[in-house]
C-alpha positions as CSV (number, residue, x, y, z in Angstrom):
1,X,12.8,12.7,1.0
2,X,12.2,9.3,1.7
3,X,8.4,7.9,0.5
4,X,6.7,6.1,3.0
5,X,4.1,3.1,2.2
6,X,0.4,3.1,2.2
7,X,-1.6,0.4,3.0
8,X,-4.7,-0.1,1.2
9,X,-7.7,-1.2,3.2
10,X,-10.2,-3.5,1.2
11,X,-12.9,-4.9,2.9
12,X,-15.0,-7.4,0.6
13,X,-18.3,-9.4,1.4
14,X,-20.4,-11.0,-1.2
15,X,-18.5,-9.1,-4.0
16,X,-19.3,-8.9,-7.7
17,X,-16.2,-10.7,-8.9
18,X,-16.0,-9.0,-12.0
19,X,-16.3,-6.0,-10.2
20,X,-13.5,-7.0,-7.9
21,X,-11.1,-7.8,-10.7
22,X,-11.3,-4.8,-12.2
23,X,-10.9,-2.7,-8.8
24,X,-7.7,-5.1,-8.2
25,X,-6.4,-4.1,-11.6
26,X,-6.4,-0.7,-11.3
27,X,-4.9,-1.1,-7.7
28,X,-2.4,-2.9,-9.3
29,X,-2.2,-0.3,-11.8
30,X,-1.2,2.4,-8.5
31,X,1.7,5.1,-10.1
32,X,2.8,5.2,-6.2
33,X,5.3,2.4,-5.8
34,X,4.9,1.9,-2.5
35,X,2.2,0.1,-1.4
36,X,1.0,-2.9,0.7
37,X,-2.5,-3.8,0.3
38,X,-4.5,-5.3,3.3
39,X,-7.7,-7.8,2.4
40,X,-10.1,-8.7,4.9
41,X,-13.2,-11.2,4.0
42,X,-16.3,-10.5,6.2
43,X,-17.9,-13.9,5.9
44,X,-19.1,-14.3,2.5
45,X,-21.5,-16.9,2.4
46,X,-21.5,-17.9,-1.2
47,X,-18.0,-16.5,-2.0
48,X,-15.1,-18.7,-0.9
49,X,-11.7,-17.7,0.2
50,X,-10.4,-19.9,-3.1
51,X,-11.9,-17.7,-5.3
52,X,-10.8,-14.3,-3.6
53,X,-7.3,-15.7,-3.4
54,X,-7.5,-16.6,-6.6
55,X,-8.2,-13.1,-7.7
56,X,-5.9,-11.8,-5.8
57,X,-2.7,-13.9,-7.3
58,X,-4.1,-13.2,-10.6
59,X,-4.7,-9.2,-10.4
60,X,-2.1,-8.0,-7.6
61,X,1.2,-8.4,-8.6
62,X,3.3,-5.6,-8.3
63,X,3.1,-4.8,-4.4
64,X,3.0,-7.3,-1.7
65,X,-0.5,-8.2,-0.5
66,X,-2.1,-9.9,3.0
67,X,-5.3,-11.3,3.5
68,X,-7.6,-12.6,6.8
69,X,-10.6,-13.3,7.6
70,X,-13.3,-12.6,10.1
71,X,-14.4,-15.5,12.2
72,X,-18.0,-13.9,12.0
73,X,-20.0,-11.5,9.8
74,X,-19.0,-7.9,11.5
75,X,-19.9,-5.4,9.1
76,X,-18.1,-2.8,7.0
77,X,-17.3,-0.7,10.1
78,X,-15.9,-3.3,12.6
79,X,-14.2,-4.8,9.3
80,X,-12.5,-1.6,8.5
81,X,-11.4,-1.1,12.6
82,X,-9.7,-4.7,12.3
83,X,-8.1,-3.5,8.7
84,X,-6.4,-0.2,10.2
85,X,-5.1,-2.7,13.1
86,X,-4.0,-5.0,10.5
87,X,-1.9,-2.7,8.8
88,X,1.7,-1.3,9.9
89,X,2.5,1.2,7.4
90,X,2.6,5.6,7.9
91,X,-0.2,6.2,5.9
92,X,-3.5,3.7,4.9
93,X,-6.2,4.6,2.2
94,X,-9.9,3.2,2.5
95,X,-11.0,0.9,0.0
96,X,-14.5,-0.4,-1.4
97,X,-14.8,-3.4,-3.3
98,X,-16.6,-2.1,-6.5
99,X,-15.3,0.8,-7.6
100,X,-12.2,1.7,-10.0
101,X,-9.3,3.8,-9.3
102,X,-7.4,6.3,-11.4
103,X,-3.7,5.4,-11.8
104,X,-2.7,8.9,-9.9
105,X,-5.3,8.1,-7.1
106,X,-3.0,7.4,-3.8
107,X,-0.1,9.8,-5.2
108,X,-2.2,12.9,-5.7
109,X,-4.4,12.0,-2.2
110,X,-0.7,12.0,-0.8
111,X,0.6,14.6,-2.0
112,X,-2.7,16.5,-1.2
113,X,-2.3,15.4,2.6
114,X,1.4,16.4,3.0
115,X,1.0,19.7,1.0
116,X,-1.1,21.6,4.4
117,X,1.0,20.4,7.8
118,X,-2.3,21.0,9.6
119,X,-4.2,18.6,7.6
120,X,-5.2,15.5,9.2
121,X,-7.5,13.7,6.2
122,X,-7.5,14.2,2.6
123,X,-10.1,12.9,0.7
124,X,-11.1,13.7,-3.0
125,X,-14.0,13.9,-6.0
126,X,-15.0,11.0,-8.0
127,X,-16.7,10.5,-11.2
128,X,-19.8,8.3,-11.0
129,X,-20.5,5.3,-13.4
130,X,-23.2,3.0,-13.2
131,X,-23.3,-1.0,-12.7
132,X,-22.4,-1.4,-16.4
133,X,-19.2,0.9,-16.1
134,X,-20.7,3.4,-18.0
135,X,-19.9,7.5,-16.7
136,X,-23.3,9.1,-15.4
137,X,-21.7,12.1,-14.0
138,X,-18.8,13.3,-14.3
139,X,-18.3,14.6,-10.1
140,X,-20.3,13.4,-7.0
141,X,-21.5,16.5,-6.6
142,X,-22.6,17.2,-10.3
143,X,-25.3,13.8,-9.7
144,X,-25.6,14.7,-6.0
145,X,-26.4,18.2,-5.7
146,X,-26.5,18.1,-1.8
147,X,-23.3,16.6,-1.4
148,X,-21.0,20.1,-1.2
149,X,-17.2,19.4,-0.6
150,X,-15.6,21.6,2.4
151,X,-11.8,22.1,3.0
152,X,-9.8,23.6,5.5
153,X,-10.2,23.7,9.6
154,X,-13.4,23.7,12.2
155,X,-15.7,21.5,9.9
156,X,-16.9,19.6,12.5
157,X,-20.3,21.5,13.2
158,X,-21.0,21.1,9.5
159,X,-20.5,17.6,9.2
160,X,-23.5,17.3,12.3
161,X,-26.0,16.8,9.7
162,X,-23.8,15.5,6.5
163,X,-21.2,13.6,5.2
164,X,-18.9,15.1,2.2
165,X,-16.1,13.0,2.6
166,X,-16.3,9.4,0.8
167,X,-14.5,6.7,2.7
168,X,-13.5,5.1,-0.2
169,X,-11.1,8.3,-1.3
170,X,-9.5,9.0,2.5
171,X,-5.6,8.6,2.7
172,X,-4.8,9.7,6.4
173,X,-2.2,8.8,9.2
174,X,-2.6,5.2,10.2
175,X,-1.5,6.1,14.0
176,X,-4.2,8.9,13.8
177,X,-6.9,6.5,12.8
178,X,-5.9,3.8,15.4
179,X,-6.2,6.6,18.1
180,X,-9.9,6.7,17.0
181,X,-10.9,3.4,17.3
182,X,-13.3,1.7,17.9
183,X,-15.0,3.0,15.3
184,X,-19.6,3.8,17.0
185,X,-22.0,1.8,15.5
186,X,-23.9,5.0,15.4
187,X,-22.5,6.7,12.1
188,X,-20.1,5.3,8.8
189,X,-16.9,4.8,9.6
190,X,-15.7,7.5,7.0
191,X,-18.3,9.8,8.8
192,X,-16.8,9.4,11.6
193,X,-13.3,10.0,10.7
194,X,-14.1,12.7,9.2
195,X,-15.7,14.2,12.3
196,X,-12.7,13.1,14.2
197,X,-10.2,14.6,11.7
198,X,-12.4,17.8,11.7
199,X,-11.7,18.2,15.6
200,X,-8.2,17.8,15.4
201,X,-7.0,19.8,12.2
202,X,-7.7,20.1,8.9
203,X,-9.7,18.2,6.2
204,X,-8.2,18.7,2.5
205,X,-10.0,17.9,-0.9
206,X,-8.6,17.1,-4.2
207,X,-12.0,18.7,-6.6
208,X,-10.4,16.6,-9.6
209,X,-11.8,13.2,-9.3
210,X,-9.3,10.4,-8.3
211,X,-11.6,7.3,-9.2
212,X,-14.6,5.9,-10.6
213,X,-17.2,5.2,-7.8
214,X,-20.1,3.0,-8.9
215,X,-23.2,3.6,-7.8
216,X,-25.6,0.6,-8.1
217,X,-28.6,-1.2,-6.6
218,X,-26.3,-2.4,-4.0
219,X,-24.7,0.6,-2.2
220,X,-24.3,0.8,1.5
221,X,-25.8,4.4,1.4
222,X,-28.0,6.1,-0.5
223,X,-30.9,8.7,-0.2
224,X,-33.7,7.4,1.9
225,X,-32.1,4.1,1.8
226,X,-34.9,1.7,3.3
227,X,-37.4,3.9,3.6
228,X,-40.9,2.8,2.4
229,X,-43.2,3.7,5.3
230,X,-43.6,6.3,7.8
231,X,-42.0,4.2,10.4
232,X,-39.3,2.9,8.2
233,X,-38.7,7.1,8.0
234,X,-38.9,7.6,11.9
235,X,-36.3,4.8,12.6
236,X,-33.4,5.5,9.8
237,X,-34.1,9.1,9.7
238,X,-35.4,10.9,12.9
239,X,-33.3,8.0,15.2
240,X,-30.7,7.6,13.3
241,X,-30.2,11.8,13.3
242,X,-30.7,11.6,17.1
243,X,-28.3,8.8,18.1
244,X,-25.9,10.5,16.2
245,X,-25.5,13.8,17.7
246,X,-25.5,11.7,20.9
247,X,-22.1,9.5,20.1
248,X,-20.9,12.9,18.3
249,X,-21.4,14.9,21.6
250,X,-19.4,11.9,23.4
251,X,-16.3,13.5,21.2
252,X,-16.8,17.2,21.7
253,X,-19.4,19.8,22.8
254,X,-19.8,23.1,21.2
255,X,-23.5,25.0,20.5
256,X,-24.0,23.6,17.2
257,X,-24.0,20.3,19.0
258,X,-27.0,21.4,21.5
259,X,-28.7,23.0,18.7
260,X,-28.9,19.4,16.7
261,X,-29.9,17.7,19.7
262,X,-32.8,20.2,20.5
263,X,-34.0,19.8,16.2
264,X,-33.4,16.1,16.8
265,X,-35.7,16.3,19.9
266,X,-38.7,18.9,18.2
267,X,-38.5,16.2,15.0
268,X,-39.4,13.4,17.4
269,X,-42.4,14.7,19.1
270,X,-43.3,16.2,15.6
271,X,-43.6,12.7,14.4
272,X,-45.6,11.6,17.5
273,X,-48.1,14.6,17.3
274,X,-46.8,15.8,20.7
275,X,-49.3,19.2,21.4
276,X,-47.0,22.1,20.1
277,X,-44.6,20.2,18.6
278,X,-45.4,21.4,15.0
279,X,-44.5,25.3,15.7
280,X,-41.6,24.3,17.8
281,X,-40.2,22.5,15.1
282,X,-41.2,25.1,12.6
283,X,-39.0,27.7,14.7
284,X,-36.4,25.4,14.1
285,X,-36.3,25.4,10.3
286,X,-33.5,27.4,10.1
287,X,-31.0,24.2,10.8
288,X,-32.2,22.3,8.2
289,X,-35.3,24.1,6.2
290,X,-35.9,21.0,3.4
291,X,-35.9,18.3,5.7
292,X,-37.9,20.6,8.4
293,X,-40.6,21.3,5.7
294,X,-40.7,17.8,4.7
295,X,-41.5,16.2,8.1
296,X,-44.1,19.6,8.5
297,X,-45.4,18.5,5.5
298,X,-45.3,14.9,4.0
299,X,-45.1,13.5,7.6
300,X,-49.1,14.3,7.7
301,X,-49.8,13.0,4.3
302,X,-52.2,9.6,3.0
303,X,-50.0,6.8,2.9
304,X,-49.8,6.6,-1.1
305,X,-48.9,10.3,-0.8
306,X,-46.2,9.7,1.3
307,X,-44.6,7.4,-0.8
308,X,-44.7,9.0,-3.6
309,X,-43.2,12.1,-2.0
310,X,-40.1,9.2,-0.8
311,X,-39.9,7.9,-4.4
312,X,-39.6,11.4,-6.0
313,X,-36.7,12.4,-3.2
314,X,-35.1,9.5,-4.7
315,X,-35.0,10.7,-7.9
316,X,-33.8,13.8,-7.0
317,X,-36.8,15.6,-8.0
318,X,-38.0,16.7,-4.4
């Protein structure tokens, strides 16, 4: 059987050179021979195109490599849309700038993909390291004990409320992922390819990890992520949740979908001390009991209270 390319999808903005290098090295390292990676710069402003050509001669030499850049600062989503438009080849994998890969990564994520004809995404496990390189878990889900991987079909109602695929591992179908686009504003692209692929077929998981992911002061996401006041809470939590299930709903609808949209709604008026809104959203705790019992809760605590309660959810200790 004839092996088709991947493209490899790097988006890079204000990296960590040394960080980069070592990401392009174990690209370069790839067991899969065949392989086109695609770079797109998203308006750096301290880190020149010099330098990321540079790195790119010097690291990247055993598959063929193209680079552009954005004419203004988009952002990882609208970069990656432009990427999958970039590319030409069967398949494309998802890249971040700071992580390292496993020599095995793209074959086994291939092989994964083409073992279930039904599947339409494959994604897989990482070990976790920290800004120094050094291991701090040895899975994703061993240092994030709410991020539970799920296979097979009809995922999409459970991937509502959370993410388990990481963009950075994907390989899928470039034509499948150009059908998708543009990728909403409203959720991470690999979020939403995931949701996408969960409509359509099958999601598969590799549990050995495939790479090292670093997880650093930096990351995109992250729990509570700019949240240090009640507001700050209402707006990337309570919002966020909402305008979600709204674009999601755009894609499909299905009772789950209602169900989020009606918790999304008793959370609001919760926050706003609406008259009744505290027992209606206590019905609700069913969908999501922590994070109902938090808003119940911490929602209606002192200020220094409240960010405590953030701080320890941080830490994993709430």
């Amino acid at each position: 059987m004839e092996r088709k390319t991947i493209a490899i999808l790097l988006a890079v903005y204000e990296p960590n050179e040394d960080w980069l290098c070592q990401l392009l090295d174990s690209l370069n390292a790839q067991t899969y021979p065949d392989l086109h990676l695609y770079v797109r710069e998203d308006c750096s402003p301290t880190y020149s195109r010099e330098r990321l050509e540079e790195a790119l001669r010097q690291h990247v030499t055993r598959f063929p490599y193209s680079v552009a850049y954005n004419e203004q600062n988009l952002g990882s989503n609208r970069t990656f849309a432009r990427l999958v438009e970039d590319a030409s080849e069967p398949y494309i994998a998802f890249c971040d700038q700071d992580d390292v890969w496993l020599p095995d990564k793209l074959g086994n994520t291939l092989a994964c993909l083409e073992a279930n004809p039904e599947a339409t995404l494959a994604c897989t496990n990482v070990s976790v390291m920290d800004g120094e390189g050094k291991e701090i878990a040895p899975t994703i889900d061993s240092h994030r004990k709410r991020h539970v991987f799920l296979r097979g079909k009809g995922l999409a109602k459970d991937l509502i409320y959370r993410n388990f695929v990481m963009g950075c591992t994907v390989v899928m179908e470039r034509e499948r992922a150009l059908s998708y686009l543009p990728f909403p504003a409203e959720l991470v692209h690999d979020h939403y390819l995931a949701y996408r692929a969960a409509l359509d077929g099958s999601i598969e998981v590799l549990d050995t990890p495939q790479m090292r992911y670093r997880i650093y002061g930096g990351n995109q996401t992250g729990v509570m992520t700019g949240v240090q006041t009640r507001a700050d809470y209402r707006e990337r939590r309570i919002e966020v949740f909402c305008n979600r299930v709204s674009c999601l709903s755009s894609y499909a609808s299905f009772p789950e979908l209602e169900e989020a949209r009606a918790w999304g709604e008793a959370r609001r008026q919760n926050f706003d001390h609406v008259k009744g809104s505290f027992s209606a959203l206590y019905r609700m705790r069913s969908i999501n009991p922590s994070t109902t019992y938090f808003e119940l809760i911490a929602l209606r605590f002192p200020r220094p209270l409240f960010r405590l309660a953030i701080r320890m959810i941080r830490r994993g200790l709430l």
